[in-house]
N, C-alpha and C positions, 0 to 999 in steps of 0.2 A: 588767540583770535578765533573768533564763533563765527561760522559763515552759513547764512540761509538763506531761503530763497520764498518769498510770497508769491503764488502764482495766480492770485488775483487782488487787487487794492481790499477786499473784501477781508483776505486773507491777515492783511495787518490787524493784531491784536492792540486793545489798548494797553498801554506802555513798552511795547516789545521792541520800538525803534530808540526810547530811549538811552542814550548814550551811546549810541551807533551812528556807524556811517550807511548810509543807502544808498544804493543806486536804483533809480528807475527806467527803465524798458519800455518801451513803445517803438517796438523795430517798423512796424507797417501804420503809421509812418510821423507818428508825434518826435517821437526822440529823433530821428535821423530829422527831421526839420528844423526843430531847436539846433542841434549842433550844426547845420551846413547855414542858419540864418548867423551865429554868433562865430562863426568861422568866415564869413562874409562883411563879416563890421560890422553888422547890428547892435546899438548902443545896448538896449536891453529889452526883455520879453517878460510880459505881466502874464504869467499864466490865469486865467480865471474857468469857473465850473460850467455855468451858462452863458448861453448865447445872448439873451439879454443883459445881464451883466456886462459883455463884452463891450454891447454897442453904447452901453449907460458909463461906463469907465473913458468911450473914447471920446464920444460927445462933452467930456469932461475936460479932452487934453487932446487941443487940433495938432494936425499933425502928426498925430500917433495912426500906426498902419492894423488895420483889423486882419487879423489870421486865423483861418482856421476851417473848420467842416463841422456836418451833423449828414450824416447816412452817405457820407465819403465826398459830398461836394459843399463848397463855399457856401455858408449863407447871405442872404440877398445883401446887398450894400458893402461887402466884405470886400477887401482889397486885395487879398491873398488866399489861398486853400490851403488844405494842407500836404500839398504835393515838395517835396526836398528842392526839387528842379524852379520851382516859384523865385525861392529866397534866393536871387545873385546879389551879387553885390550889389547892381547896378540900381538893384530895388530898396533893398533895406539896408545900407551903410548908412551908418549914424544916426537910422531911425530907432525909436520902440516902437515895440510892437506889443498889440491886445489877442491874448492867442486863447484860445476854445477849441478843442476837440470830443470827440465822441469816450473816446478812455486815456489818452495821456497825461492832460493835465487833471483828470481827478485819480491819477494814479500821483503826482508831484504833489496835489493837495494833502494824499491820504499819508503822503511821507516828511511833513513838515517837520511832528516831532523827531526828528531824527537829529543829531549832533548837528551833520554834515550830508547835503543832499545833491547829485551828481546825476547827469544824466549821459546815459549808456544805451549804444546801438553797437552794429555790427561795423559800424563806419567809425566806432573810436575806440574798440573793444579793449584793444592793449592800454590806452592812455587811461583810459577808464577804470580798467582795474589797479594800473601802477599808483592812480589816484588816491584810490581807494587804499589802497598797505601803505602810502603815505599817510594818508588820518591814522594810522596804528589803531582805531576801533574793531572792538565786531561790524560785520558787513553783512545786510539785508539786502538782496536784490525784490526791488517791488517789480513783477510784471504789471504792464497794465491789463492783460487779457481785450476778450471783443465782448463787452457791455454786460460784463459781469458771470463772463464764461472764459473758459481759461484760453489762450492761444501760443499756438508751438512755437512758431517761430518765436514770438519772446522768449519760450521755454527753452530753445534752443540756444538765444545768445545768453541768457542765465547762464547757462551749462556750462558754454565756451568762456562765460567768466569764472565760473567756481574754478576752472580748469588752471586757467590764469593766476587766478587769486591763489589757488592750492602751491603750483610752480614758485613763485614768491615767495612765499609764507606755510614752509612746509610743514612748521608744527601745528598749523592750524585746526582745528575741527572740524566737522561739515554736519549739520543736521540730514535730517533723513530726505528732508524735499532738495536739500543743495546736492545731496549723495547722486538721487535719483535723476536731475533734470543734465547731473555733470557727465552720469554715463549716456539718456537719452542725445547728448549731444553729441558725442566722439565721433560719430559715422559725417557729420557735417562738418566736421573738423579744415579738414581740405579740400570743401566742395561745396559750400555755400548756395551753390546757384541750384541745386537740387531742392532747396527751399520754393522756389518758384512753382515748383510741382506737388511736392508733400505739404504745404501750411494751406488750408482752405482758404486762409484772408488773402494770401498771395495770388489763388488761382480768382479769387474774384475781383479781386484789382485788375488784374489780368483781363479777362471776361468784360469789364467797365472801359476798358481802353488804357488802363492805367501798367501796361507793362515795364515803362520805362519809368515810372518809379518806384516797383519791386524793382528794378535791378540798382536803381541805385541805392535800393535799401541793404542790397546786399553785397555792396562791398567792404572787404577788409580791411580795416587799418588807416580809411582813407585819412582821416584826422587826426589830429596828435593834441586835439584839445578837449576839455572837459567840462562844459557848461556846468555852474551849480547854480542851485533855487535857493536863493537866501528869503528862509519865512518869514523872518524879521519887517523884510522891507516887499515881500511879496513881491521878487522878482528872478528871474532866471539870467546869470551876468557869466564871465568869464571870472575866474578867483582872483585873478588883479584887479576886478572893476568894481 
């Protein structure tokens, strides 16, 4: 098993996810949204690139709940942001949802070719990776970075998966970016909340009003499930669904 790490969507080569399994990153705060909406009962999530797309897909299918951001808030007519604290149950059980962000889902986009596509935050980390050495593939973690610039925190829970993924699967390999983001990570190993203060996207979250959902970006293990993006049918479900 070959384990690497893209540290921006950019990053992915043509055919390099072929016949792999991926996992995509968006800690602040695509991924931990997807997972706390389909952790919630949400039937399922259409990730799309644009904003207009978004609103053309729901106009399409009443009913269906608009999600998502561009420069950290809702766009206009949107039902949902992209804050983790939005998606309770109480909102999105049994709906779909039309989801657009700023870099996560064109980080889920950029990982279509991929066998098997998984999304991963710091709130499923373990289930994530166990996921993952379950496909028995090579393992790509896509970060999605902040708009085509790299960002730590995803780099960080990269790290904390290589870490993972290495523990599991010790004959493994590790490329030089999986090597690198695995040691950048060890120091946040046991202290997550240090993130708040070292990742610049956190302290501007922070700064916006948005502290309390850095923190809930930053907990461990809260989940034990692993949303995938089936490209097939362009959607993001739970693997039973």
């Amino acid at each position: 098993m070959r384990l690497d790490v893209a540290l921006t969507p950019a990053a992915v080569t043509p055919g390099a996810l072929t016949g792999a399994t991926a996992l995509v990153v968006d800690v602040l705060r695509a991924s931990t949204s997807l997972i706390t909406a389909l952790a919630h009962d949400a039937r399922e999530v259409v990730p799309v690139g644009e904003v207009e797309e978004a609103r053309r897909l729901a106009a399409a299918r009443p009913g269906v709940l608009l999600a998502g951001e561009r420069g950290g808030d809702p766009p206009a007519g949107f039902d949902l942001g992209n804050s983790p604290l939005e998606f309770t149950r109480d909102r999105v059980k049994g709906r779909t949802l039309v989801f657009t962000t700023s870099n996560g889902t064109r980080a889920l986009l950029a990982a279509r070719a991929a066998a098997a596509v998984g999304i991963a935050g710091f709130v499923n980390l373990g289930a994530a990776a166990g996921w993952a050495l379950g496909q028995g593939r090579d393992v790509t973690i896509v970060c999605a970075g902040e708009l085509g610039a790299r960002s730590f925190e995803d780099e960080v829970c990269a790290g904390l998966l290589i870490e993972r993924l290495l523990a599991g699967e010790r004959g493994a390999s590790v490329t030089t970016a999986g090597a690198q983001t695995g040691a950048a990570a060890r120091p946040y190993a046991g202290d997550l909340a240090r993130l708040a203060l070292d990742a610049p996207h956190a302290r501007h979250l922070t700064e916006q009003g948005r502290g309390e959902d850095v923190a809930a970006c930053l907990r461990l293990d809260a989940f034990t499930l692993v949303p995938v993006y089936r490209a097939d049918v362009d959607k993001v479900v739970l693997p039973y669904g």
